[in-house]
N, CA, C and O atoms as a CHARMM CRD file, in Angstrom:
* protein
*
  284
    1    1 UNK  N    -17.09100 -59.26000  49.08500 PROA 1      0.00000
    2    1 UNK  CA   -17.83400 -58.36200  49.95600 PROA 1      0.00000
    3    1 UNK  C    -16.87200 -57.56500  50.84300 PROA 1      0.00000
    4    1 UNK  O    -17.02800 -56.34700  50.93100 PROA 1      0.00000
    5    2 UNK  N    -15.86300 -58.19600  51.51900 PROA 2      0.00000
    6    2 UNK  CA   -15.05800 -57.46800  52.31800 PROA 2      0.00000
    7    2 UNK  C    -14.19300 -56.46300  51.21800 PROA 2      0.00000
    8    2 UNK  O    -14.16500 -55.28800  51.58500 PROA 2      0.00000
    9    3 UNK  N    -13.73000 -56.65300  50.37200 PROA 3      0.00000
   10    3 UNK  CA   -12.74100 -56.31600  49.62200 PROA 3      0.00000
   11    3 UNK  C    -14.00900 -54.53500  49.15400 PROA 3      0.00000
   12    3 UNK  O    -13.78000 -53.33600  49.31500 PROA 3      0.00000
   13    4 UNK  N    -14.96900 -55.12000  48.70300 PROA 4      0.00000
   14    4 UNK  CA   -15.95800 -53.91200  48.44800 PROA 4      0.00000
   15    4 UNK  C    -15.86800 -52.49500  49.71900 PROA 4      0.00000
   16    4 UNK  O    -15.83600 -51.26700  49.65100 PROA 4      0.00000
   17    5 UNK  N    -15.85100 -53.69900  51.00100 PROA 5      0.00000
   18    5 UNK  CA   -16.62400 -52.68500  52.16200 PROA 5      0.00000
   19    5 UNK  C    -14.81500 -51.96500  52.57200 PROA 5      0.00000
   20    5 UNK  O    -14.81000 -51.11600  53.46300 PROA 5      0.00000
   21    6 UNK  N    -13.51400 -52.30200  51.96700 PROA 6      0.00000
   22    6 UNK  CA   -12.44200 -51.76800  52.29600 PROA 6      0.00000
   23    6 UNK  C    -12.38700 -50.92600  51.47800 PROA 6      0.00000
   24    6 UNK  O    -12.11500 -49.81100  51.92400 PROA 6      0.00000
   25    7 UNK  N    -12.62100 -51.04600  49.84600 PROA 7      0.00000
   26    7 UNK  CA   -12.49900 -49.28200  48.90000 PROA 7      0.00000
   27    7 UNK  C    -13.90800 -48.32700  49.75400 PROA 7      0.00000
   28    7 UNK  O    -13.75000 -47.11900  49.93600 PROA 7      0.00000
   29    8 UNK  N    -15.16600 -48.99400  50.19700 PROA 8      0.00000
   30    8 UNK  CA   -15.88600 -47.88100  50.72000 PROA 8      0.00000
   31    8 UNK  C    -14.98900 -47.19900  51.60400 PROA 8      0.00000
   32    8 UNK  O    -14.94100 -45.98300  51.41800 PROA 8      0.00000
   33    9 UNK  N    -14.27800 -47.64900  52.50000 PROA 9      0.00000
   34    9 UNK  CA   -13.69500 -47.44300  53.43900 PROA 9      0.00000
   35    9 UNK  C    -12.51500 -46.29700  52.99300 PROA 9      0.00000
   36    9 UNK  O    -12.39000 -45.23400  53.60100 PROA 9      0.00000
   37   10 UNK  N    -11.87500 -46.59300  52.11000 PROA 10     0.00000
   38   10 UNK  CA   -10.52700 -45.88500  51.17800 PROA 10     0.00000
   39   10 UNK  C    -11.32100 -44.87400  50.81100 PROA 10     0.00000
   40   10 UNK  O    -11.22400 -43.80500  51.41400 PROA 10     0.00000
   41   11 UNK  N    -12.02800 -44.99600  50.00600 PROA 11     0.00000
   42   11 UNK  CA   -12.86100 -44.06400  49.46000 PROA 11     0.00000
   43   11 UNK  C    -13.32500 -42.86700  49.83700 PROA 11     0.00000
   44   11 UNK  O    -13.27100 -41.73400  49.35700 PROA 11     0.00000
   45   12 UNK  N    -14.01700 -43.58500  51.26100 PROA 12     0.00000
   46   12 UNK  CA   -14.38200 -42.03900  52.38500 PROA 12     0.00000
   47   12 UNK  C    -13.49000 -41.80100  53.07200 PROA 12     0.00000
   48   12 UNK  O    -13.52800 -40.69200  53.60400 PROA 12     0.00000
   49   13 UNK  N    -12.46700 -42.56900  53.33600 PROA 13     0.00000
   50   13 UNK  CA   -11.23800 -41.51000  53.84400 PROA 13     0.00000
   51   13 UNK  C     -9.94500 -40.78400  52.81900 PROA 13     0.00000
   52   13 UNK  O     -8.96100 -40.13600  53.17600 PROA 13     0.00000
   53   14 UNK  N    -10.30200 -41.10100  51.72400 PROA 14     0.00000
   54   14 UNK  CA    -9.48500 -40.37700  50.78300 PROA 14     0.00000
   55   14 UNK  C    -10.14300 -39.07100  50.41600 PROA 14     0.00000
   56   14 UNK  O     -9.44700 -38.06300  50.29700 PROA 14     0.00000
   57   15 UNK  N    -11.38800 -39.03500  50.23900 PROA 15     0.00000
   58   15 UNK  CA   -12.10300 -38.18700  49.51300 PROA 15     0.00000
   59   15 UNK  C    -12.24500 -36.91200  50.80200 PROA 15     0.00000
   60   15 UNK  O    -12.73100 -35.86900  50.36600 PROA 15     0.00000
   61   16 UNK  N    -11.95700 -36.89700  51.98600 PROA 16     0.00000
   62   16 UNK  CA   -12.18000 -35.81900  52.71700 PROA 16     0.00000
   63   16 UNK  C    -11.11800 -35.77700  53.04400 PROA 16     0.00000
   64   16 UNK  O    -11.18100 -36.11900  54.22500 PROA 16     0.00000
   65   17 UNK  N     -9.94400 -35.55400  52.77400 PROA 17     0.00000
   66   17 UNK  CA    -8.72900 -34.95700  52.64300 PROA 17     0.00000
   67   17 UNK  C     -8.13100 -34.25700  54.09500 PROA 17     0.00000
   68   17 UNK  O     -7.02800 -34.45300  54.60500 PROA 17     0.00000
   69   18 UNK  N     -9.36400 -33.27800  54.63400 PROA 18     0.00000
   70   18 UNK  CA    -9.01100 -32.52900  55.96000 PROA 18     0.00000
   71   18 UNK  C     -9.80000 -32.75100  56.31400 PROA 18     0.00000
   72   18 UNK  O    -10.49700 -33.65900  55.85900 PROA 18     0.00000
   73   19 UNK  N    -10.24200 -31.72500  57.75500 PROA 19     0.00000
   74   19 UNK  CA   -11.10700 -32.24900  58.71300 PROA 19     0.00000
   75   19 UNK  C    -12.80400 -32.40600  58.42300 PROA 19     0.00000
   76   19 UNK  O    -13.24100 -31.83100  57.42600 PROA 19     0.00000
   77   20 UNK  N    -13.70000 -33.13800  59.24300 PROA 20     0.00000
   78   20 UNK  CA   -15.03100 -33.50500  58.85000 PROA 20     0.00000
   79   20 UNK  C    -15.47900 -32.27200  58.82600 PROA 20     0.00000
   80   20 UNK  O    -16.25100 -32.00000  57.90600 PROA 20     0.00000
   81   21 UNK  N    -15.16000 -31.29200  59.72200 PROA 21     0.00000
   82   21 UNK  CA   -16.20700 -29.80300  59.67900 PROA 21     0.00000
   83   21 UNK  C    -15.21200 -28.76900  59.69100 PROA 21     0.00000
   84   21 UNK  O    -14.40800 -28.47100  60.57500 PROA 21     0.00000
   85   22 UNK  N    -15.42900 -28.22500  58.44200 PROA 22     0.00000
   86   22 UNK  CA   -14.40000 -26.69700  58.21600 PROA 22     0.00000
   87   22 UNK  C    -15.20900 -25.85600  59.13600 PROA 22     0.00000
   88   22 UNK  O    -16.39800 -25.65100  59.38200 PROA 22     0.00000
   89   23 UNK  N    -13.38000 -25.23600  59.75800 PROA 23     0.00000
   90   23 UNK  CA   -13.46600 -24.09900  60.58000 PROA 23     0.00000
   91   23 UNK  C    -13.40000 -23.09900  60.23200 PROA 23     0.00000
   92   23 UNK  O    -13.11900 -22.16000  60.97600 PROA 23     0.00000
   93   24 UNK  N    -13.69900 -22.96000  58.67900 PROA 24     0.00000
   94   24 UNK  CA   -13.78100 -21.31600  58.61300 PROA 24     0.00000
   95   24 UNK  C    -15.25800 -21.75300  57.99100 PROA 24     0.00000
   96   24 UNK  O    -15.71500 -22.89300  57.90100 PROA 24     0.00000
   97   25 UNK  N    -15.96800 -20.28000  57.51900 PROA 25     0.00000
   98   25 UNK  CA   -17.20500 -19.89400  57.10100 PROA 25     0.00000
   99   25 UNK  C    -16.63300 -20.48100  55.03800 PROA 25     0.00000
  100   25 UNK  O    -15.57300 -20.55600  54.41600 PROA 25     0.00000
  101   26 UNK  N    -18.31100 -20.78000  54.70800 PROA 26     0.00000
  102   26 UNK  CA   -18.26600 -20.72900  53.36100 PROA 26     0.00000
  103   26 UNK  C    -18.53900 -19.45000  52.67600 PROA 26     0.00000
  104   26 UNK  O    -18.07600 -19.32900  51.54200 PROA 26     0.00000
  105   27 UNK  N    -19.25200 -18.42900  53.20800 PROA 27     0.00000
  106   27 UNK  CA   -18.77200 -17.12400  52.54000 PROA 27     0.00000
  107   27 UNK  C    -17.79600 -16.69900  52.93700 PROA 27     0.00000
  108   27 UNK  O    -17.20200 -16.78400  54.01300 PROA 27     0.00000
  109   28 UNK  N    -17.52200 -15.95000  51.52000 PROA 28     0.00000
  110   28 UNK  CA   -16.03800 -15.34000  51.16800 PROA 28     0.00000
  111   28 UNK  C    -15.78600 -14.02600  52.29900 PROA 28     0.00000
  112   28 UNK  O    -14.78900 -13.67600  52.93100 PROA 28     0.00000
  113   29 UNK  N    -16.86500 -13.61600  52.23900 PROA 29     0.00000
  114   29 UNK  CA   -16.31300 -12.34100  53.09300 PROA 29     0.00000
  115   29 UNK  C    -16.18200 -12.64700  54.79500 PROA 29     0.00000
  116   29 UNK  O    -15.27800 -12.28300  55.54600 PROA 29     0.00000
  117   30 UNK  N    -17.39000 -13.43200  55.11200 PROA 30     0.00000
  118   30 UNK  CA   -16.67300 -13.51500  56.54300 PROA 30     0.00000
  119   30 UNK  C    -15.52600 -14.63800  56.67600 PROA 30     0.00000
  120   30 UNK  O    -14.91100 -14.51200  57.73500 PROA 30     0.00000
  121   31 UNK  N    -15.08700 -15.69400  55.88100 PROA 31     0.00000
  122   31 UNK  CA   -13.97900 -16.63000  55.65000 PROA 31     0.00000
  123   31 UNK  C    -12.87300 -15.28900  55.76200 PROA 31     0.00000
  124   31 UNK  O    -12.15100 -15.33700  56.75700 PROA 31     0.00000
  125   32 UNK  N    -12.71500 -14.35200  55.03300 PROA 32     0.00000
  126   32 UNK  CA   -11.47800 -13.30600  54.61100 PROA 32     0.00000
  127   32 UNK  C    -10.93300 -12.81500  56.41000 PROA 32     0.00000
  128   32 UNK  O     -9.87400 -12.96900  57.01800 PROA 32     0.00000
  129   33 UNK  N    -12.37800 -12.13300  56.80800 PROA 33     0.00000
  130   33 UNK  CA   -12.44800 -11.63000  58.36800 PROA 33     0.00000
  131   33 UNK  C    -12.35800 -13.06500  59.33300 PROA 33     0.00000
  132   33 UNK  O    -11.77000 -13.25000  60.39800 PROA 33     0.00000
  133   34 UNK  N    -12.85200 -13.61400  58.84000 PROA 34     0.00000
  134   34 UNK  CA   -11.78900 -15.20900  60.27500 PROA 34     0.00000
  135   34 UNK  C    -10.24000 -15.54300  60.02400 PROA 34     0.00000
  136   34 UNK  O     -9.46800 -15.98000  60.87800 PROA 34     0.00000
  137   35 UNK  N     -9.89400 -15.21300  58.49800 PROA 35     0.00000
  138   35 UNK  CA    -8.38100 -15.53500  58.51000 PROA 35     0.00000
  139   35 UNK  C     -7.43000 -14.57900  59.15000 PROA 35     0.00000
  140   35 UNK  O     -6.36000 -14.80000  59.71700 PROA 35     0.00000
  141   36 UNK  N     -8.27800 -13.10300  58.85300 PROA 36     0.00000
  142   36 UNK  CA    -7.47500 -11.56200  59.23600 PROA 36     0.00000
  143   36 UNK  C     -8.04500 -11.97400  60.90000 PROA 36     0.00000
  144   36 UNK  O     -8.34500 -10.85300  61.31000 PROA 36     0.00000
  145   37 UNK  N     -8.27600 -12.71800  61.77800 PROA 37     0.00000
  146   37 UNK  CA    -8.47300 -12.50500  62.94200 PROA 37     0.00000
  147   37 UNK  C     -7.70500 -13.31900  63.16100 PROA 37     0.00000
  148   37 UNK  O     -7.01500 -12.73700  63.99700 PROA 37     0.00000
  149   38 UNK  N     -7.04000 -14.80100  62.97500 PROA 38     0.00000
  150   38 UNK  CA    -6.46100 -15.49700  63.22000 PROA 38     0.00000
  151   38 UNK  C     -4.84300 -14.97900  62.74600 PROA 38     0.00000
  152   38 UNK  O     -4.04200 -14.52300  63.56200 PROA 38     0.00000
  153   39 UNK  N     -4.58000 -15.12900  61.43400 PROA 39     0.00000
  154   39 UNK  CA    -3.85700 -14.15500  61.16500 PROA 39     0.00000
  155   39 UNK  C     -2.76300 -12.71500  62.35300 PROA 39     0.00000
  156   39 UNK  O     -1.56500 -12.61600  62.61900 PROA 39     0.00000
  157   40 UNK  N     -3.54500 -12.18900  62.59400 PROA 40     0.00000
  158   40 UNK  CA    -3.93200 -11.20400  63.80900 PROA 40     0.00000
  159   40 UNK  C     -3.31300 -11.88600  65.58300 PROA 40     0.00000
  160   40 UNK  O     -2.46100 -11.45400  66.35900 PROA 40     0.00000
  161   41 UNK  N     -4.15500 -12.98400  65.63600 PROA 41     0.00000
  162   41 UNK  CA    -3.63000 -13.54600  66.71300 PROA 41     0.00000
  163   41 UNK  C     -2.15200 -14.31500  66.54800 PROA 41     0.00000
  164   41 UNK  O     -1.61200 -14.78400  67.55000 PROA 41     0.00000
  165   42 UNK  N     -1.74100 -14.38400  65.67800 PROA 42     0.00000
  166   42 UNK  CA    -0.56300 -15.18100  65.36700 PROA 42     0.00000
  167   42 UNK  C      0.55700 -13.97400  65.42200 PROA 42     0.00000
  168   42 UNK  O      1.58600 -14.12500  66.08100 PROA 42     0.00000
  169   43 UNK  N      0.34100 -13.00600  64.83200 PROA 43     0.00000
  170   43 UNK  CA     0.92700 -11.79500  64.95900 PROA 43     0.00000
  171   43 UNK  C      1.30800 -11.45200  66.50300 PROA 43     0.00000
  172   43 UNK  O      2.46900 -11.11700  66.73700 PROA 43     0.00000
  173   44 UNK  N      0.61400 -11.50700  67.27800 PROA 44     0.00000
  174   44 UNK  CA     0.30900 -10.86100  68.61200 PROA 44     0.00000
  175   44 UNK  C      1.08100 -12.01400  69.78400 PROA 44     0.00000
  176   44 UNK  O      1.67100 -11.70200  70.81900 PROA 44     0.00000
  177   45 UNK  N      0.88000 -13.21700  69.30500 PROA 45     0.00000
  178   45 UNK  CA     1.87500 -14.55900  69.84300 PROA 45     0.00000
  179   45 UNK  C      3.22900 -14.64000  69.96100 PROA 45     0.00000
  180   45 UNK  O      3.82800 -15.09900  70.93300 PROA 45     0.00000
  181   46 UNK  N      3.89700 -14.01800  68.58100 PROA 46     0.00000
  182   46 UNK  CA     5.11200 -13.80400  68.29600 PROA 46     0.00000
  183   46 UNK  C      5.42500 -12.58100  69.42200 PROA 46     0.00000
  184   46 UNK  O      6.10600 -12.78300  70.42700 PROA 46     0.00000
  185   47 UNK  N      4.85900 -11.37500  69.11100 PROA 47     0.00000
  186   47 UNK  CA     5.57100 -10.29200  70.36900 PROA 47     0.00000
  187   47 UNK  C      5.56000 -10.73500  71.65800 PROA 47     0.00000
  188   47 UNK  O      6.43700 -10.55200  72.50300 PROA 47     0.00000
  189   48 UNK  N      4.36700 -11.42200  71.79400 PROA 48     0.00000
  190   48 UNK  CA     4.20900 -12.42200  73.59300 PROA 48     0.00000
  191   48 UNK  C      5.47500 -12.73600  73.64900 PROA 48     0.00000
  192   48 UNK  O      6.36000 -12.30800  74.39000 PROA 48     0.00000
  193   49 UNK  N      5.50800 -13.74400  72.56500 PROA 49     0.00000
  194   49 UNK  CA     7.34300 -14.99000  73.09400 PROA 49     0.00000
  195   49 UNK  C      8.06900 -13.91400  73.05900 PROA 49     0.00000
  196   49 UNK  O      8.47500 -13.71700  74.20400 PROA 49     0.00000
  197   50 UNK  N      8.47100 -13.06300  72.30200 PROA 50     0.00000
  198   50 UNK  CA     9.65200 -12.22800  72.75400 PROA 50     0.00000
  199   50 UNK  C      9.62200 -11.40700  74.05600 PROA 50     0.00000
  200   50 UNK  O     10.51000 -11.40300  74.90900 PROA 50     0.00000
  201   51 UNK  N      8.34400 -10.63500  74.08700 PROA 51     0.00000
  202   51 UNK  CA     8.33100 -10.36900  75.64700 PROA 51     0.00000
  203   51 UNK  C      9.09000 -11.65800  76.91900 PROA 51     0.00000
  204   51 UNK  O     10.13700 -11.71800  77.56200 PROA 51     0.00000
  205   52 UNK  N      7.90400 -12.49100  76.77300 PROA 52     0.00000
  206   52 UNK  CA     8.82000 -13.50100  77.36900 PROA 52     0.00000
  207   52 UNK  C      9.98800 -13.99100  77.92500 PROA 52     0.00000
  208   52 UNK  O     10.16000 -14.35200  79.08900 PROA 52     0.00000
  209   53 UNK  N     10.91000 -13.97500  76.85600 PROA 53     0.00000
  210   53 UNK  CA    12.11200 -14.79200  76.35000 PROA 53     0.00000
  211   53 UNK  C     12.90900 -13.66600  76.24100 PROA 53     0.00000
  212   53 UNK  O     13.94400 -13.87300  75.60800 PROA 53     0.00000
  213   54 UNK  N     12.68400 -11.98500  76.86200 PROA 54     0.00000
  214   54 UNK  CA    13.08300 -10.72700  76.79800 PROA 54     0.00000
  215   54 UNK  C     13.88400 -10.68700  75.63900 PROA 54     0.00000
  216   54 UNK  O     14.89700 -10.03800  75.90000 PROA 54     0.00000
  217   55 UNK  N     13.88400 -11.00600  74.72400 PROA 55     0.00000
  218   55 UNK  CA    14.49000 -10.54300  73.25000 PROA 55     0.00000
  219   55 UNK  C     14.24700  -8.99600  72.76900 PROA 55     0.00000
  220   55 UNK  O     14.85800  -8.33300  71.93100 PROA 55     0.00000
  221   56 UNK  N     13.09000  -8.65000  73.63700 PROA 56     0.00000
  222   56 UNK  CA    12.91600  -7.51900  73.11300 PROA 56     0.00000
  223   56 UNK  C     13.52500  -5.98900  74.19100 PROA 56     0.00000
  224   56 UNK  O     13.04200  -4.89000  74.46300 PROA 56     0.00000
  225   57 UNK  N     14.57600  -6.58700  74.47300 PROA 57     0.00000
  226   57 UNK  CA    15.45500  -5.61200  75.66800 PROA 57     0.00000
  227   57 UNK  C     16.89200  -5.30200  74.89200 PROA 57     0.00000
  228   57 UNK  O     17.34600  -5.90800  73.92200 PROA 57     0.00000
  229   58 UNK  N     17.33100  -4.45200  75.43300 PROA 58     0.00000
  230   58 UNK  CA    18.48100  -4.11900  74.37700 PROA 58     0.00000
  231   58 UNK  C     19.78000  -5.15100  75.18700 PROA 58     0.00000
  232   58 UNK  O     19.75900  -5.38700  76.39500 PROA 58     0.00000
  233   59 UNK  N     20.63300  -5.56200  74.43400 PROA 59     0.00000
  234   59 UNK  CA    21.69700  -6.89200  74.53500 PROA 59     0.00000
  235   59 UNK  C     22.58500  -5.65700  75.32700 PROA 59     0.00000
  236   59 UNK  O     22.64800  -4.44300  75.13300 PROA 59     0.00000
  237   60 UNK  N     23.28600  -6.63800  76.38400 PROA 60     0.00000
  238   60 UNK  CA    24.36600  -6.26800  77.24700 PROA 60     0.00000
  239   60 UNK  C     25.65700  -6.53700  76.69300 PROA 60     0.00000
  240   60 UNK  O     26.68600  -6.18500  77.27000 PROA 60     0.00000
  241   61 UNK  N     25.65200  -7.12700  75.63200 PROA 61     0.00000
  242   61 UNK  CA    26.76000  -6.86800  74.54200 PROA 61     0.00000
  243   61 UNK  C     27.56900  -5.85400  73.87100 PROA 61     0.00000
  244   61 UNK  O     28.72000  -6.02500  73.47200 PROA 61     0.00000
  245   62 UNK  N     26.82900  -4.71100  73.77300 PROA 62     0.00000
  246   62 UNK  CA    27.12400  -3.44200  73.10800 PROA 62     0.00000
  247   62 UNK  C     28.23100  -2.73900  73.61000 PROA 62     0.00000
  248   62 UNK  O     28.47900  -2.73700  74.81600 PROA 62     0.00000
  249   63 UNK  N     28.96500  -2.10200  72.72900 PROA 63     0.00000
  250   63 UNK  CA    29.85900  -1.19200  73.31100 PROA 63     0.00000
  251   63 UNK  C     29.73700  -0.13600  73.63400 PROA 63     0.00000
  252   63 UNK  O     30.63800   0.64000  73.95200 PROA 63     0.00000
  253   64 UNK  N     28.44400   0.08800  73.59800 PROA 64     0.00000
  254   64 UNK  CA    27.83200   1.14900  74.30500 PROA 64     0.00000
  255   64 UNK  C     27.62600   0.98100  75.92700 PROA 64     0.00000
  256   64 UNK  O     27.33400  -0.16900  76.25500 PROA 64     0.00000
  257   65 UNK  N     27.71700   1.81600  76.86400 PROA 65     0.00000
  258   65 UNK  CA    27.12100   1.67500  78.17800 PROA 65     0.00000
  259   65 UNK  C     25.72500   1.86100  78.24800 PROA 65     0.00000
  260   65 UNK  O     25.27000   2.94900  77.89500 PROA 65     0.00000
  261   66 UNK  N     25.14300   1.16800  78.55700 PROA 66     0.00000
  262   66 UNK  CA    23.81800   1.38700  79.20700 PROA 66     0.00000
  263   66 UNK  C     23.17800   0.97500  80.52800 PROA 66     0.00000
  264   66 UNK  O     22.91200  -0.15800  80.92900 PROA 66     0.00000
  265   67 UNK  N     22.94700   2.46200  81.25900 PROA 67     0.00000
  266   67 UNK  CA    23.22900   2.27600  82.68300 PROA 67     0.00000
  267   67 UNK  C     22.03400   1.24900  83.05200 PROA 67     0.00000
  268   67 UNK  O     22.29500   0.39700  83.90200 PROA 67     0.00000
  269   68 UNK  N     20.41200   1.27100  82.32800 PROA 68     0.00000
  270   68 UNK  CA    20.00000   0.43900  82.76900 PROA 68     0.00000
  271   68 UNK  C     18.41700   1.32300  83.64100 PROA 68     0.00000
  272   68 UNK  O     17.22300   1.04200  83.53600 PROA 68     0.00000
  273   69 UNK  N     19.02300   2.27700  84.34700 PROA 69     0.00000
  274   69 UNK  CA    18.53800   2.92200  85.49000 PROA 69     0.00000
  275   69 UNK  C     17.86200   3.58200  84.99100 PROA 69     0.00000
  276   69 UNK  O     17.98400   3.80000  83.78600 PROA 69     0.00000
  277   70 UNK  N     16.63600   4.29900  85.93600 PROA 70     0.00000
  278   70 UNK  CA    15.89900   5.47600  86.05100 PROA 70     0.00000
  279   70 UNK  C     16.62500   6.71300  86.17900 PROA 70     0.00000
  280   70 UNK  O     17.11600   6.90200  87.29200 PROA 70     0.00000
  281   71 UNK  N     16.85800   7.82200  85.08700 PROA 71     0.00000
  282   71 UNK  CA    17.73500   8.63800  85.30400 PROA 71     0.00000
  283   71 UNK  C     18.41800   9.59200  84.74800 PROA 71     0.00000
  284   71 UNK  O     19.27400  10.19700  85.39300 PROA 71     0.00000
């Protein structure tokens, strides 16, 4: 009996692989428009961190001068 109620056990946790309730839609077309929105936000995360983390400023490395200033 125990040995039974441990494959039930295997069983239902093998057989659902990922989570109990999918987060996207089962139609195709609005599933496509939740990935292109997420998608989208992941896009928009990446320019954040560089804003951030000012990567997106030109390097004081260059052998160029750059005064920096209004001018």
């Amino acid at each position: 009996m125990r040995r039974l109620l441990l494959i039930c056990v295997a069983v239902c946790a093998f057989y659902n692989a990922g989570c109990f309730i999918n987060i996207y839609s089962s139609n195709p077309t609005k599933r496509i428009q939740e990935l292109l929105n997420n998608s989208e936000d992941l896009r928009q995360i990446e320019l954040e961190w560089e804003r951030i983390w000012f990567t997106d400023q030109p390097s004081h490395m260059t052998y160029d001068r750059v005064h920096g200033g209004i001018g």
